[in-house]
N, C-alpha and C positions, 0 to 999 in steps of 0.2 A: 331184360331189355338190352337189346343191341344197338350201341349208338353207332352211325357210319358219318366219313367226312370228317372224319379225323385232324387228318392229314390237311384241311380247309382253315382249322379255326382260328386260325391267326388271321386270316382274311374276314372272314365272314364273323369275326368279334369286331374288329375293326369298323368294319362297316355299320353295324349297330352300332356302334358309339357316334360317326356322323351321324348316323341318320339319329341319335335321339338327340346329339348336341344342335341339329339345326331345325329343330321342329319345335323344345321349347315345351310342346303341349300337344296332345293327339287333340286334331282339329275337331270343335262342337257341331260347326255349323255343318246339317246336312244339305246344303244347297254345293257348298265349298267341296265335300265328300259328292257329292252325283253329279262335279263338273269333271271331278279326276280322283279315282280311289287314291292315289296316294300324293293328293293336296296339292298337285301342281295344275299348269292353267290348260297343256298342251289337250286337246282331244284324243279319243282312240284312233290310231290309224285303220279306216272302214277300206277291205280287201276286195277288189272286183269279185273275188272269188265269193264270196259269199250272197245268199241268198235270200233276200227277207220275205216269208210266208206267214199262212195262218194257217194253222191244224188245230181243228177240236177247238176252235174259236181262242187260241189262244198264237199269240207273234211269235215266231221261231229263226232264228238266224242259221242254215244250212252251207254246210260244205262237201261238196260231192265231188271227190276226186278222180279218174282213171279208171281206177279200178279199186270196186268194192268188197271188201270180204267180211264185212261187217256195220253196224249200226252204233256209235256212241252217244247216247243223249246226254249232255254236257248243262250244269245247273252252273250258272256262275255266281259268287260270293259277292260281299256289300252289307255284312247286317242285317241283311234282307229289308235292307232302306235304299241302298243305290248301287251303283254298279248295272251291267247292262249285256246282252246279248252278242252286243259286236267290240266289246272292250276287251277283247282276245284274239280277236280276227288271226294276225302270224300266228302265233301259237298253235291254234286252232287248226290254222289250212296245213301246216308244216306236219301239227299231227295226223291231220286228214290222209294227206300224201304215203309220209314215209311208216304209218299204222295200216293205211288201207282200208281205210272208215270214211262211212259220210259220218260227220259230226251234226248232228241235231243240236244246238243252244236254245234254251228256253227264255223269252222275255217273260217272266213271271211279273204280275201285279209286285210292286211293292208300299212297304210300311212308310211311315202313317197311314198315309191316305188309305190302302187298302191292308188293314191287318188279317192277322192270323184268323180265317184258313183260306184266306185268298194265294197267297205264293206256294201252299201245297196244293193247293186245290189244281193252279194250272199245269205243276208239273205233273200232278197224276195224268191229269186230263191228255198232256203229250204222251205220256210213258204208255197208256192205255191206246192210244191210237197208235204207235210205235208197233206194238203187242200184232194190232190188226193189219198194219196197212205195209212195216217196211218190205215185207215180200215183194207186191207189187211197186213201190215206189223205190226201192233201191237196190231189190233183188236178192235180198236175202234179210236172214229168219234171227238167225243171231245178232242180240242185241246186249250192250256194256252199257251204264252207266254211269256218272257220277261228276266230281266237284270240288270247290274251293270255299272252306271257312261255311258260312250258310249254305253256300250249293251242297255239300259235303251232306249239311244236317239235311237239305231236304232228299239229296238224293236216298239215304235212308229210311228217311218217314214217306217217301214216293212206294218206295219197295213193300214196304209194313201194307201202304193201303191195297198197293196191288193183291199182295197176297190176301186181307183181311176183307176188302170191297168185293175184289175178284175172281178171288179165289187162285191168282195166278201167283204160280212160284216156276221158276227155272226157264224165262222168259229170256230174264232178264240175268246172263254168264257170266259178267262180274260188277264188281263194285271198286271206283279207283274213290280214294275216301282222301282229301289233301285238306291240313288242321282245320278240322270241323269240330264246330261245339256240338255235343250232343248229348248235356245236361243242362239243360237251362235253370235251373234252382242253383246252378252254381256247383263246379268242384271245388275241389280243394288247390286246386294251383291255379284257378281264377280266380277265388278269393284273395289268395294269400298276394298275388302279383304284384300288385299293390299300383303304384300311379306313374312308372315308368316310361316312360315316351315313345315307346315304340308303335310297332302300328296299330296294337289293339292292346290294352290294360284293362284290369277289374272295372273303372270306370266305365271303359267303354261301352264294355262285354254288358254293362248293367246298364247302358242306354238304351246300347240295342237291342235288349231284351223287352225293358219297358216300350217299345216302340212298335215292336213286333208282335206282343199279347198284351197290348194295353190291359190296366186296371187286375193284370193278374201276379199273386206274390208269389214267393218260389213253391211254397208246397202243389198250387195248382198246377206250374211249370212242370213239377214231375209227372205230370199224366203223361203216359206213354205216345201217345197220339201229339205231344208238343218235344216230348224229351224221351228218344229211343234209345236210352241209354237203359231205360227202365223198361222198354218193351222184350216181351218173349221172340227173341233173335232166330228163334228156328226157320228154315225154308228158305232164307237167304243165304244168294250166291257167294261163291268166294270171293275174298275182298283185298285190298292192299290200303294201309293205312296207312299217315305218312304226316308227322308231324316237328316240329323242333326245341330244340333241349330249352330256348329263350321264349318259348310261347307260353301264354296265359292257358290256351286250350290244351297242356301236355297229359294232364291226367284226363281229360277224354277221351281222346287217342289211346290212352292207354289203357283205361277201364275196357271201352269200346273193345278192343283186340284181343283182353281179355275173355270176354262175352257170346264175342263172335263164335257164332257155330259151326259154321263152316270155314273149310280151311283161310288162315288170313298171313297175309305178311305186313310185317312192321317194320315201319323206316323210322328211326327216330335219329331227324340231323343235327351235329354237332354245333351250339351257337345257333342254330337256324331261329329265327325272330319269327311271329307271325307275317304270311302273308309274303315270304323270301320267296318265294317265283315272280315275284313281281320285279324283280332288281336282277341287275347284272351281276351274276355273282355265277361263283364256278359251281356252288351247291346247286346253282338254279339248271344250269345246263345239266350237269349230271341228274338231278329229277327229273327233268323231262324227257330226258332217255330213258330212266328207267319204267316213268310213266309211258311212254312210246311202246317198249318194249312190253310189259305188264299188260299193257291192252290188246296190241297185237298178237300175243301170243295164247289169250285168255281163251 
């Protein structure tokens, strides 16, 4: 394991210790979480640039830049309880731009109300129209993938169905994979995490699971079809993994990269807390260049 960002972690320790001295408690209430992922009141800043449709009967947030030389269908994180399509907008268009991507974002059903297999259900349902249609609708054939925390686990279990429903592999050229859980019965550095204050802990991790496959314990979790950590990894694209040395999700990531069959690279950042692209931090800009880069060049 290669840790990078080194040279950061007097900042970005720093920073984790505000943020766990002023939170007290990772927020319960999901209403407080699907007003602002990370508990404050402001809203997402929504970008002219963007686009709101429907493909394959499911809401899509679009970014169509200049000039296209690819396809990125972008799954966004929350638990798979909140969070939202246009809650990236700069990010998004900034990647659009300087990657040379329309950005597809999925408004996936989500948990409670709609559990498990509604939020994979709709990203297959894009990735699968994506497959058929981005030729004519963006002009080209190559398509990327991928996501943050849940986005991360669906865009995986997206990939599993395309290959196992559809029979489709090499559609889809890579995989940008940013700390995703994808053992849901729990690794071992989610368990052990313990009740830290940071953006996601063991606690959480085990809300938001019970939230997401109601009524099921961990041994069901391990079907491969909820937790692709245990699926047969063959026929998927090359991937970039990318998780941090202070998150609950480290041993996924790292099982994950493990497993992977195809060529993968592994970021593991120094101090990085769950969920650090969300904050002003120098690890943050430096990821999303290299995420920039990784995709563009895939």
């Amino acid at each position: 394991m290669t840790i990078t960002d080194a040279d950061c972690l007097a900042e970005t320790s720093a920073f984790n210790d505000r943020f766990e001295a002023s939170r007290g408690e990772v927020p319960k209430s999901l209403e407080l979480l699907r007003r602002n992922r990370v508990g404050g009141d402001a809203p997402p800043v929504r970008l002219p640039q963007g686009q709101d449709r429907v493909v394959a009967g499911v809401p899509v947030r679009a970014f169509v830049p200049d000039r296209v030389d690819g396809v990125y269908l972008h799954i966004h994180g929350g638990g798979w309880a909140f969070g939202t399509a246009d809650g990236q907008d700069e990010k998004l268009w900034q990647l659009a731009v300087e990657a040379r991507l329309a950005v597809v974002s999925v408004e996936y059903r989500l948990a409670p109300e709609n559990p498990f297999p509604a939020g994979p259900d709709d990203c297959e349902a894009v990735a699968r129209w994506l497959v058929d249609h981005a030729a004519t609708e963006f002009g080209t054939r190559r398509l990327l993938i991928g996501g943050e925390s849940a986005g991360a686990h669906l865009s995986v279990l997206t990939l599993l169905r395309l290959r196992d429903r559809h029979g489709i592999t090499g559609a889809y050229q890579a995989a940008q994979l940013t700390f995703g859980p994808y053992d849901l019965s729990m690794t071992p550095s989610q368990r052990s995490f313990g009740s830290r204050p940071l953006l996601s802990n063991t606690d959480s991790l085990r809300r938001s699971y019970e939230l997401f496959t109601p009524g099921m314990g961990p041994e069901a979790r391990r079907d491969p079809e909820i937790s692709p950590l245990f699926a047969d990894l063959t026929g998927l694209p090359p991937a970039r993994i990318v998780v941090g040395t202070e998150d609950p999700l480290l041993d996924d990531s790292l099982f994950l990269a493990a497993r992977w069959q195809a060529p993968v690279q592994l970021g593991v950042v120094a101090g990085a807390m769950h969920g650090f692209t969300l904050f002003p931090l120098t690890i943050t800009e430096r990821e999303k260049q290299r995420e920039r880069d990784f995709l563009a060049g895939a």
